[in-house]
N, C-alpha and C positions, 0 to 999 in steps of 0.2 A: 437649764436655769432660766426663770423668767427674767424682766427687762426691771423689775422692779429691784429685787434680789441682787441682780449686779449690782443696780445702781447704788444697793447700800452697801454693800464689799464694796465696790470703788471711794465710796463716801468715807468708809472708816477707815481702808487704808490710809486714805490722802490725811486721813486726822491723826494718823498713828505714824506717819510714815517720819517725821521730823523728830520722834519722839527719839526711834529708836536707831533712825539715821545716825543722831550725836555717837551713840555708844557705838553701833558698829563701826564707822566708819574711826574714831578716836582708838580702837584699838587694832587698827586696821592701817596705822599709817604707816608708811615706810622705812620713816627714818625710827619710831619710838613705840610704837604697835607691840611686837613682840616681848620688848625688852620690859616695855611697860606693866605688861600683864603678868608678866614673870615676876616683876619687881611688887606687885602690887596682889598678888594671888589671885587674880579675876581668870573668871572664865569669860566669853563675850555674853552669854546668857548673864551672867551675874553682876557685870555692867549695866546692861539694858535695864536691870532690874535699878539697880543704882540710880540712872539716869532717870528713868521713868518716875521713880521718886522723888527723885530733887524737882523736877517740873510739875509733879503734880503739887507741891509742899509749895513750892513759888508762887504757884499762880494760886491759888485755890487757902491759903493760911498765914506763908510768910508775905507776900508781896501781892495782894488781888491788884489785876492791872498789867501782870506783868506778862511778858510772852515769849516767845521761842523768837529768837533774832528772824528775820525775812532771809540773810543771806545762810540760815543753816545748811544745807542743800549744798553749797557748796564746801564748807568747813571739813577737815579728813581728821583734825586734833582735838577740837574741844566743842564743851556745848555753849552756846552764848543765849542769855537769857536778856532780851529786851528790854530797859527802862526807861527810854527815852528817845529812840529813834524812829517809830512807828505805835507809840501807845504815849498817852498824857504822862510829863514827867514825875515817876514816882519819887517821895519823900528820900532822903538820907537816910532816914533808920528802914524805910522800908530794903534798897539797896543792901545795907549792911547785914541786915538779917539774912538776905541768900546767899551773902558773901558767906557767913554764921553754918546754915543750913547745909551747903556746900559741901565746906572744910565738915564738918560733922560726920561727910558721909564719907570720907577719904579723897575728896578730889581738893588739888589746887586751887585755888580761886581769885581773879583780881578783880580790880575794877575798870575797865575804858572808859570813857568819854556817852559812850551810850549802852553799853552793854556789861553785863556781869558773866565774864568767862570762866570755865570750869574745866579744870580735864585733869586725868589719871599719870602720877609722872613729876617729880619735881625740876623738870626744863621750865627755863623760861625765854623773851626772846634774843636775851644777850646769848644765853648756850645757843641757841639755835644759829644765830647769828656767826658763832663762829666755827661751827659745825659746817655750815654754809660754805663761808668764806675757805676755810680749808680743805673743803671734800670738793668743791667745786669750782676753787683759782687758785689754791695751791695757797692762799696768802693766811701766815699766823693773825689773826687778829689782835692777840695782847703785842706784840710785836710793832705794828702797825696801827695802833688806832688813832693816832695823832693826824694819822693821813687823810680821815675819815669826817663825815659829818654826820650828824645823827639827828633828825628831827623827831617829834612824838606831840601827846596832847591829855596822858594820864597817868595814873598811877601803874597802871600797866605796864608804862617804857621806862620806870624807874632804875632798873639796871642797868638799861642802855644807858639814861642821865647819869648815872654817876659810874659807867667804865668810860665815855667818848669825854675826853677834854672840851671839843667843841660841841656840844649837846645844847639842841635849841628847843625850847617850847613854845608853841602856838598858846596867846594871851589866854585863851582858856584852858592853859592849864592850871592859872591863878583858882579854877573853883576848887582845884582840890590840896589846896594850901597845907590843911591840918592834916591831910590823910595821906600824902605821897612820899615814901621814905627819903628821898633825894630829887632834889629841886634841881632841872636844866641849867647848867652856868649861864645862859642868853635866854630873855626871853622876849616875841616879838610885840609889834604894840597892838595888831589886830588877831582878829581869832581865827576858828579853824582854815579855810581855806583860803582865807584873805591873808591869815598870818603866814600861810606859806608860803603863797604871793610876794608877802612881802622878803622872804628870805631868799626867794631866787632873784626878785629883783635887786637885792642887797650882792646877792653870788656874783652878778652878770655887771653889775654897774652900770653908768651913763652909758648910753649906745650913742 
């Protein structure tokens, strides 16, 4: 094979390789992979296919703009589609429309703070959460969640905010007022990592 020919097989891997990462690896994960697919009728080819669709519909009709998150490469559960963290911030309806596009195609969808996540499976991070907590400290979490603090910053942690009594949101989570089913009982007065800032210097107190 010449030096040219590689070079274009290496080129399109690396442009296909995020595409199809999401779906392998989301039905590939440890804790919900199998059960997932059982539950959902997929084969991992008919994922791929899935996914490969939702991004190309995203980027290319529902949302031009939009992209494949930076951190996908590392994600094993879901695919995240960029809005705002490494691409100019796309509109509310553009957002919503993948969120639309998504669920259309069978997958879950929420909204983070910068990203529009997608995956196979109706967990979210409270089940995870106590999945977690029990398979791996023994501890019930409905049992114990009084003991617990929960921070977040979107519609995404919304089950966390309304299972943890002490549930705190970072001041941006105020942008998504209309769209978050349950509002943090606390919320702080600065934003993302400042607001957290603020919450551990709140934890720790005067030194």
């Amino acid at each position: 094979m010449d030096t040219d020919a590689a070079q274009q097989i290496t080129t399109l891997r690396s442009r296909l390789f995020s595409v199809v990462l999401g779906a392998a690896l989301l039905l590939a994960s440890q804790l919900y992979g199998a059960e997932t697919a059982e539950k959902q009728s997929l084969t991992l080819d008919g994922a791929k296919i899935v996914i490969a669709a939702a991004v190309s519909e995203a980027r290319v009709k529902n949302a031009p703009g939009a992209a494949i998150a930076a951190d996908q490469h590392y994600r094993e559960t879901d695919l995240a589609i960029d809005y705002c963290e490494d691409v100019a911030r796309l509109p509310t309806e553009s957002v919503e429309r993948i969120v639309t596009m998504m669920r259309s195609r069978g997958l879950t969808a929420k909204v983070s703070s910068i990203h529009v996540n997608g995956w196979f499976g109706a967990y979210d991070k409270l089940a995870t959460a106590r999945r977690m907590m029990l398979e791996c400290f023994g501890e019930d979490l409905d049992l114990e969640r009084a003991r617990y603090l929960f921070i977040g910053d979107s519609p995404n942690d919304a089950p966390m905010f309304a299972f943890f009594p002490h549930a705190v949101g970072v001041a941006n989570v105020r942008d998504f007022d209309s769209r978050i089913e349950c509002a943090p009982a606390y919320v702080t007065r600065a934003r993302c990592g400042a607001g957290f800032r603020e919450l551990v210097d709140f934890l720790l107190g005067p030194q």
